[in-house]
N, C-alpha and C positions, 0 to 999 in steps of 0.2 A: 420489350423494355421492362427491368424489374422496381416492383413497385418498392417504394420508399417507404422507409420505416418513421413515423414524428419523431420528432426529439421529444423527449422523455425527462430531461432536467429540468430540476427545476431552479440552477443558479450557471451562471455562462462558466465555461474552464479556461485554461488557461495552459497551452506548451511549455514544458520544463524538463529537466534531464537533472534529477540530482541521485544517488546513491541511496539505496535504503535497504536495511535488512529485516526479514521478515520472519515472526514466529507467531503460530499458534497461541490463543490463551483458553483458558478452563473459565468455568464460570464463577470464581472466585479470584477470576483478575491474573493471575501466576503465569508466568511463561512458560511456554515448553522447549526443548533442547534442541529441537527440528526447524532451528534457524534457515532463511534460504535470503539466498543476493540477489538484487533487482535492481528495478529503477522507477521511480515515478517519472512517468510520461505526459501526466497529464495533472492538473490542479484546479478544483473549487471549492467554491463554500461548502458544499455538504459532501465533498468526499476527493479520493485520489483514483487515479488507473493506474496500475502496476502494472510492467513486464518483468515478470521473472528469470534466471538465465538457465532457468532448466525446471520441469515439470515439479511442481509442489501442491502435494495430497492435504486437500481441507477442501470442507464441504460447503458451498453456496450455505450463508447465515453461519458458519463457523466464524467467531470471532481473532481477530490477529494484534498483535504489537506490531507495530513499525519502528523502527531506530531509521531516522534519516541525520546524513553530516548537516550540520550547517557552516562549516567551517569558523565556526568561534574556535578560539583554544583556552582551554582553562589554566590561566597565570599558574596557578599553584602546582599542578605534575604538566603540563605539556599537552595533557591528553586532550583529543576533538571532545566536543561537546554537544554528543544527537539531541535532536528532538522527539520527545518521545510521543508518539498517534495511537490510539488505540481507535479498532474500527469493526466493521462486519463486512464480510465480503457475500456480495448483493450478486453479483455477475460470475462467471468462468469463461474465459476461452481456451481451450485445450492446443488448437493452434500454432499459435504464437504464445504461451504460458502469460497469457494477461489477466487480470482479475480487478474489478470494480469491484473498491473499498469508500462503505460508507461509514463518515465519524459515527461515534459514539460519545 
């Protein structure tokens, strides 16, 4: 039988499926051009789980922007309206291209 891991959180999550694109930031906040598509999987208080749809290079404590949809649309041009996450990725799985993202 294999042993069990604790749980390690420290606020409950919560299953979800929305759309989010993912870039790198510098330590002065700025985005970088090496956008990558996902999805959040998962949701709490102190962070999100991403799967990505294909393998994306940044290093556990590498900070990232997220743009997720929330499907508002902005009256004025039509265009969606993301919400913008800024976080540090705390986790990697190689695997399955997952990554645990903690706010900032």
């Amino acid at each position: 039988m294999a042993n069990e891991i604790p749980e390690q959180r420290k606020y409950q999550r919560r299953n979800i499926m929305f759309s989010v694109l993912l870039s790198s930031i510098n330590e002065q906040g700025d985005s970088s051009n090496d956008f990558c598509l996902g999805n959040i999987i998962d949701v709490g208080l102190g962070g999100v789980c991403i799967q990505t749809h294909s393998s994306y290079n940044i290093a556990t404590g590498g900070k990232v922007l997220l743009l997720a949809s929330t499907g508002e649309i902005d009256e004025g041009n039509g265009a969606d309206l993301p919400v913008q996450i800024r976080g540090e990725v705390v986790w990697k799985r190689s695997e399955d291209h997952s990554l645990g993202i903690r706010y900032l």
